[in-house]
N, C-alpha and C positions, 0 to 999 in steps of 0.2 A: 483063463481064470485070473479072476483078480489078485494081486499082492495084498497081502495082508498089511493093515496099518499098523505101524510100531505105537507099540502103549506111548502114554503121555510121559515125559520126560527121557524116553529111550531113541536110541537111534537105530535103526536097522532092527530093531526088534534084541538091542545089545542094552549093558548096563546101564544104568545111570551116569550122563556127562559131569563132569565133577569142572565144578569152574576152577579157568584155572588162575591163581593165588597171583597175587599181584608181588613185584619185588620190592621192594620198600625197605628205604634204610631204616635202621634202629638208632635210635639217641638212647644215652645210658647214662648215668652219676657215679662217681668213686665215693663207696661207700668203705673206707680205710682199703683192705689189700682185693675189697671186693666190688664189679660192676652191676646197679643195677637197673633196670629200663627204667624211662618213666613211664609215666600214664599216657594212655594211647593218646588223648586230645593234648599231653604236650608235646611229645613224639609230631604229631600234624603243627603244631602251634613251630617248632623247630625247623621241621623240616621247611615247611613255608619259607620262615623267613632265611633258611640258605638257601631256596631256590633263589629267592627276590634278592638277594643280598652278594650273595655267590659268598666261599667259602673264608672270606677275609671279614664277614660282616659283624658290627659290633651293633648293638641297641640295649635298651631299657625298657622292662618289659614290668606288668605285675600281672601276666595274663597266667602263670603258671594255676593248674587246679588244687593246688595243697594252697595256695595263695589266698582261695575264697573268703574274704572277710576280714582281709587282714591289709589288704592293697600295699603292703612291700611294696617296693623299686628292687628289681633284681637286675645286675648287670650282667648280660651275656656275652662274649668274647668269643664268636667263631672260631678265631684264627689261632689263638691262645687253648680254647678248649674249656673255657672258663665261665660259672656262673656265682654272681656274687652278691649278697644280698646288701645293699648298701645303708640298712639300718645298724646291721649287728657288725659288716666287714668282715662275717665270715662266706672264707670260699669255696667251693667244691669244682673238682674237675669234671667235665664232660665229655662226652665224643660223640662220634657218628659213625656208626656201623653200615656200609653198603653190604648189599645182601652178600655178598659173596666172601664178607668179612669184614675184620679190621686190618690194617697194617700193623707192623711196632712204628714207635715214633721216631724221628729223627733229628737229632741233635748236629748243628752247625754251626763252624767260625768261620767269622768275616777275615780272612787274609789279607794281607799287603798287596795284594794283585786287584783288590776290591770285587772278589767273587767271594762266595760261601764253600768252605770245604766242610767234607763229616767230619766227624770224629768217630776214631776204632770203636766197636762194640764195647769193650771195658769201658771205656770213657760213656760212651753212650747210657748202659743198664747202672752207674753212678750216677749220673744225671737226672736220668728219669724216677729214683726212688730217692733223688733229693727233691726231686721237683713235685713227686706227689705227696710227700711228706707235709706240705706247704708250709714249710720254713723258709723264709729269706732274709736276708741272704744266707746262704751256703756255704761255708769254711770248709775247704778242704786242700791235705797234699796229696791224696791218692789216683791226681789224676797219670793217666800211663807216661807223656812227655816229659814228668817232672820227677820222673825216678833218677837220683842221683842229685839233683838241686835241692829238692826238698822245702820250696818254698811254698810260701802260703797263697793258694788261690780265695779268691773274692767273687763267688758265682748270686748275684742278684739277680731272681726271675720274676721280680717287678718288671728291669725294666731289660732285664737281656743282655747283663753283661756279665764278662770276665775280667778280672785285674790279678793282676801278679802283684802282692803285698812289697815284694822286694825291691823287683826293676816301675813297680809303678805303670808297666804294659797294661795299658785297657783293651778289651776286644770286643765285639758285638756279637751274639750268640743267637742262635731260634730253634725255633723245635715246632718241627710238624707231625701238628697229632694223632693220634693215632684214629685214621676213616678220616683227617679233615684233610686241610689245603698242603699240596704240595712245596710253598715257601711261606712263611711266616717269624713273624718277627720284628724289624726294624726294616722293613721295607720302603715302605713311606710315613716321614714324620710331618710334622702340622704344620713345619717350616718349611718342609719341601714341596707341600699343598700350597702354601702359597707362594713358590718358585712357580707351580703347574698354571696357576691364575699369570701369574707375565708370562708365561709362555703362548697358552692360549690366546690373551688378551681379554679374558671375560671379564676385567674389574674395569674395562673398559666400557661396557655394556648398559649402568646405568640411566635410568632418565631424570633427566633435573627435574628433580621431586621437593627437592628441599634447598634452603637457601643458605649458603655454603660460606663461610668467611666472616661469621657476624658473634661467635664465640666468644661472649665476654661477660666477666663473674665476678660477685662482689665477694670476696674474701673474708669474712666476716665471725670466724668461728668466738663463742664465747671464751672469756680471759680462762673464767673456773674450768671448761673440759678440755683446753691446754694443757692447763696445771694439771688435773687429774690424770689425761693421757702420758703427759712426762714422767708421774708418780709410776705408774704401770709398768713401763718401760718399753724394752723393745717387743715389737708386735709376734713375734716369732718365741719369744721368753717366756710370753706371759701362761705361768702351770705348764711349761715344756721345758723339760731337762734340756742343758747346754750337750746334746748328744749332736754328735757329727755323723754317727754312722763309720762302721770297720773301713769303709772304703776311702772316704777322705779321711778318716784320725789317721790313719797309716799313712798319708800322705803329706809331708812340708806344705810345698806350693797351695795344696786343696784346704789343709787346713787355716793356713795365711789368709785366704781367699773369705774364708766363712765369718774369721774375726773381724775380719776389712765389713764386710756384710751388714752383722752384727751391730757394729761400730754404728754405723751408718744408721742405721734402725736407731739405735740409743739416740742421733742427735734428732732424726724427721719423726720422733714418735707423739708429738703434740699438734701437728697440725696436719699430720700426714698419713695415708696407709701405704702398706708396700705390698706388691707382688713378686711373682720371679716368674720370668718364663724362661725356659732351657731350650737349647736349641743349637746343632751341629754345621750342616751342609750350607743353610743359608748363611752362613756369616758373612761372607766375601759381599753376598744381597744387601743385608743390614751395614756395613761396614761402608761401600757405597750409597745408598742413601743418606746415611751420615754426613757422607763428605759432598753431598747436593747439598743438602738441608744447611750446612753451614754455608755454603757461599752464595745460596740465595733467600735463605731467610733467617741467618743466624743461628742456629741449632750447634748446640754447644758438642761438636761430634766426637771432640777431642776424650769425654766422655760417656759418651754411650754409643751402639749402633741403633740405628732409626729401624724399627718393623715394618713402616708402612709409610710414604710418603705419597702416594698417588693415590687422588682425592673423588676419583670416581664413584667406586662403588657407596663412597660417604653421603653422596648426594640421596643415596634410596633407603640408606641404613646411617645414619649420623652420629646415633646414643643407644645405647643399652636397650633401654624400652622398648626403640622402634624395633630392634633386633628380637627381642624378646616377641614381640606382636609376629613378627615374621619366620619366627623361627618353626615354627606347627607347621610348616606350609614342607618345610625342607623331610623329606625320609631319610637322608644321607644324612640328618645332624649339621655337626659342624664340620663334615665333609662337603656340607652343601659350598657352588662356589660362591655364593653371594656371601658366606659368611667367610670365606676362606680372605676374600678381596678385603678385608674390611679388620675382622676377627683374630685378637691374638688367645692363646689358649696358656693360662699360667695357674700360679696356686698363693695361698695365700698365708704362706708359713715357708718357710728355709729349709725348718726341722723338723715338721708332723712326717707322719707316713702317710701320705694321701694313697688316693686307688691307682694312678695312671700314672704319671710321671713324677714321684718323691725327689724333693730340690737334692737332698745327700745323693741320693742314689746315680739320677744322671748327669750330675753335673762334668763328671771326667770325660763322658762320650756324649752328654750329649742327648740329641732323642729321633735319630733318622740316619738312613742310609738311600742315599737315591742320586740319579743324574741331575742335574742342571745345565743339562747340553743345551747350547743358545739361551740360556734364560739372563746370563751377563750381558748379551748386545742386546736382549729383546727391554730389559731394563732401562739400560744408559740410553737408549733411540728413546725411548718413554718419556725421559728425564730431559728432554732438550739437544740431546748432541747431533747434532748433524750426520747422516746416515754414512759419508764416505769416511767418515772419521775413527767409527764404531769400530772397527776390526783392529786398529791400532792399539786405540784405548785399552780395549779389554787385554789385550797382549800385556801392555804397559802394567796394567793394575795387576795381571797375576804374576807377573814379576816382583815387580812391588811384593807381595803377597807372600811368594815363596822366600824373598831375602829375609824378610820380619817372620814368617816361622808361620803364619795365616794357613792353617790347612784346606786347601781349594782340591780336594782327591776328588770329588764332585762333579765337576768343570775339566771338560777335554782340555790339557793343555797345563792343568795344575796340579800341584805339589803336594803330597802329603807331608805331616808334619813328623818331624824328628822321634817327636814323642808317642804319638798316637794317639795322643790326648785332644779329638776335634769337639770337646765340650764347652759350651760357652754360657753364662748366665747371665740375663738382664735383668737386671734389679730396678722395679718401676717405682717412685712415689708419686702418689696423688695427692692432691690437697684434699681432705675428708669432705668440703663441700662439695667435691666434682666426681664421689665416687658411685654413686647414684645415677649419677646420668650417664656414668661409662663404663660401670660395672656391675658385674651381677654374679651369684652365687651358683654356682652350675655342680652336676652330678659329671659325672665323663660320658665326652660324646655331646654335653651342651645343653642338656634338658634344666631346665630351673632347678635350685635346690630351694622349695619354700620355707624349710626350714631353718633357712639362715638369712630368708627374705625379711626385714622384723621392722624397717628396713636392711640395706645389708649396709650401711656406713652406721646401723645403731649399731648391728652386732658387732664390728670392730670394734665399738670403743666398750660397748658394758660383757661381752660373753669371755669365756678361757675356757682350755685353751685355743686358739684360733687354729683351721686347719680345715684343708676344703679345697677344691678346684674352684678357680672363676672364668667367666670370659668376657675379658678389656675389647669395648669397641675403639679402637684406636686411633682416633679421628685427628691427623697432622693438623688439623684448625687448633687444636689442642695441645696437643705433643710434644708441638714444635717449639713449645715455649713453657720457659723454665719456671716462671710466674706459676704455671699450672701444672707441670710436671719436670721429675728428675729424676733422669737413669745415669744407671751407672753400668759398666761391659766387666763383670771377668769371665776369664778362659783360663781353663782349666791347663792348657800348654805353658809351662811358666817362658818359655821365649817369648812366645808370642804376646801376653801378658805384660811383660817388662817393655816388647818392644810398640805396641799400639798405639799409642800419642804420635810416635815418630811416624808410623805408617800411614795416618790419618792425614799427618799435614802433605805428606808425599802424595797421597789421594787430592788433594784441596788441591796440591801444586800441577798435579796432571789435569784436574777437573780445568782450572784458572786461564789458561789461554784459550779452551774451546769456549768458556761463558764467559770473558772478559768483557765480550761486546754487549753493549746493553740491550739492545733486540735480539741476541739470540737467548740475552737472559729473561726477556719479557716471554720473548715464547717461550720459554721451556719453563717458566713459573705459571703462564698459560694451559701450558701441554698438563702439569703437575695437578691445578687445582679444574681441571676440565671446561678452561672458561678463566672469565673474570677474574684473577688475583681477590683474597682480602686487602679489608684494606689498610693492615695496619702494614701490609708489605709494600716496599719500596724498591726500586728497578735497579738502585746501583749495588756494587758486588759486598755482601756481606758478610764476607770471612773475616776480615779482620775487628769488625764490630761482634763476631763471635764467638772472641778470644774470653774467657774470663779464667783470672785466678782458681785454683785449687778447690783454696780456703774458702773462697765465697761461693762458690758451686756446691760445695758440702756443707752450707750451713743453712740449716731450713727456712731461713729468712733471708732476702734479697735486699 
């Protein structure tokens, strides 16, 4: 006899198969002390982009569905937990729930050993109800270590640090969220990104695209918007309180630092804009380019560190613009490495509260924590030096390095600083004719901000308060000449700080016997602009042609 056939949907003539349920994480919002999902298409809209992204990934988004009709820019922060609507600056927390749950989150400090330790559960469940609170910074003495001292902690969860009000102790803190990434925080900074570009060699990669060395600008601003910009003042001032922020007011050296700033803004405010970019790990990076830049094309190093002297990547991406054109192309943003080779990432106030990195806030530490293993010989080989020479040098310079107080914790072989203070700030002026073709008004992360595009050299001089991320295409054709720009270096370590002129000419003195010869300097001004020299450069040594006075470096006219 035949088997009977099972009804339709059943098996063996048994219940109904129930499909079974897919696992899928949850994404949720802190709505005050309570969690709640979103909507299922942004749930997918999320989850997506931490598959593509993986758990560190940051973007700009206005795909959310409460969004319809309205196209916000929302900033999303993976790694942080964070989404933020960048019309209004307010934030909400996020997370991600795996099926199987959420974790609690974890709170970490970077140690003297240059690993992350926790912190005890007390320290931790303080943290996290300061941190959802979305206050920053954070005042407080009740953390557990300080019972007995009683001093004032300084916890900014902008940018992930801790300072001791007292001893002046900075520290770097992270917190993994709760269903996201296992470390987060100051992992990698936008200066150690492009430590990652000389290591690789990919700024090497360009194709002579464009024609490289012919940079030259008629200076021409009118008498009347001089005057008017002088009237205004400093660019940083204008409708912004003289506020430092708890973290530098409480500090001597930081506060010194900001008025020297300031200063400096009052005298370049009529024909000038300024930027800052903040920046830890790489110093030792910029601090050597400096001392190239002066002895083979004059670059006044004794004042500032150089961000970029290798001219590669310049040839595909030159200006703002073209960067701007190519930038749709990158998903990684300004993680892309075409922009990392080329691209500095700064702000354009001292004093605002921007979204990413506020100039108060990181200026004592900084804004990265990472290796630069080999990235000092893959540099200095880069720069000209002769390949058997490199392993001495780089000995020589972090010597150098550690006697002048230079925090090199970064770099196998180098010294943290006394203080703990590896924050450094470079104070950029442009000449306002040249801020167009090398700057632009960016959200975080690098996306255009059109809303400061008007042009963005009008908005500096007619809007208030000024306040805003940009990103400098930083083209050495340019840079390297004080005609068209002037930085200035502080650091946040006052050793170091007092001691940097002296360190720099000991750089020039160690650089000077391996380039003394004028063919090893032809080639490595060769090696530098990928090809042909400009030509306003000349083959014999130019350090001491890049000696100039103080006073005539800080006065906005040459």
């Amino acid at each position: 006899m035949a088997p009977k056939k099972a009804a339709p949907g059943k098996a063996g003539g048994g219940p109904p198969l129930k499909k079974a349920k897919k696992a899928v994480a949850i994404w949720e919002w802190r709505d005050g002390e309570d969690w709640k999902e979103f909507a299922e298409k942004d749930m997918e809209m999320l989850e997506g982009r931490y598959i593509a992204s993986g758990p560190k990934g940051k973007f700009v988004t206005s795909d959310f569905t409460f969004n319809q009709g309205f196209d916000t820019l929302y900033e999303v922060n993976l790694e942080k937990g964070t989404q933020k609507n960048l019309d209004t600056k307010k934030s909400r927390e996020i997370r991600r729930k795996d099926p199987l749950g959420a974790k609690a989150a974890l709170w970490e400090w970077w140690n003297d050993n240059g690993e992350w330790s926790p912190y005890n559960e007390e320290d931790k469940n303080l943290l996290d109800k300061a941190f959802a609170s979305g206050i920053t910074p954070f005042l407080t003495k009740a953390l557990s270590f300080n019972k007995g001292y009683d001093s004032l902690y300084i916890i900014d969860f902008s940018v992930m640090t801790q300072v001791n009000s007292d001893s002046g102790t900075s520290r770097k803190i992270q917190r993994t969220a709760a269903g996201g990434s296992k470390i987060f925080g100051h992992v990698k900074g936008e200066d150690d990104a492009y430590a990652d570009v000389l290591a690789t060699g990919d700024a090497e990669g360009a194709a002579d695209e464009a024609k490289f060395g012919d940079a030259e600008f008629v200076l021409d601003l009118p008498p009347a918007l001089i005057k008017a910009q002088k009237a205004k003042g400093p660019q940083s001032l204008r409708k912004q309180a003289r506020d430092f922020g708890p973290t530098v007011t409480k500090d001597k050296h930081g506060t010194m630092c900001f008025n020297e700033m300031l200063k400096n803004e009052k005298e370049f405010c009529g024909e000038w804009a300024v930027f800052y970019h903040s920046y830890s790990a790489a110093a030792i990076l910029y601090e050597v380019q400096a001392a190239v830049g002066s002895v083979l094309f004059r670059f006044k190093a004794e004042f500032a560190g150089l961000a970029r002297i290798l001219c590669h990547g310049f040839k595909k991406i030159p200006d703002a613009p073209t960067m701007l054109a190519e930038f749709p192309k990158w998903k990684d943003q300004d993680h892309n490495p075409a922009f990392k080779a080329v691209g500095l990432c700064a702000t354009s106030s001292l004093l605002a509260d921007d979204a990413e990195a506020p100039a108060k806030s990181v200026f004592l530490m900084g804004y990265s924590v990472g290796s630069l293993k080999g990235v000092l010989e893959k540099l200095l080989t880069s720069c000209g030096v002769p390949k058997h020479k490199v392993p001495t040098l780089a000995k020589d310079i972090l010597a150098a390095a550690a006697k002048h107080g230079l925090d090199c914790s970064g770099i196998p072989g180098g010294k943290k600083c006394k203080s703990g203070r590896s924050g450094h700030m470079l104070q950029i002026f442009i000449r306002r004719e040249l801020v167009d073709k090398y700057v632009y008004p960016a959200f975080p992360f690098g996306p255009l901000d059109a809303s400061r595009n008007l042009p963005y050299s009008k908005h500096l001089t007619d809007q208030a308060p000024i306040k805003g991320q940009v990103r400098i295409t930083l083209n050495p054709d340019v840079f390297l000449r004080a005609r068209y720009v002037r930085m200035f270096t502080f650091s946040a370590d006052p050793t170091y700080h007092g001691n940097r002129t002296t360190f720099i000419k000991e750089l020039v003195a160690l650089l000077d016997p391996i380039l003394k010869d004028e063919k090893v300097r032809t080639m490595a001004a060769k090696g530098i602009f990928g090809g042909k020299p400009p030509d306003w450069w000349t083959a014999e040594d130019q350090s001491e042609l890049a000696e100039m006075p103080a006073e005539r470096y800080a006065s906005s006219t040459l």
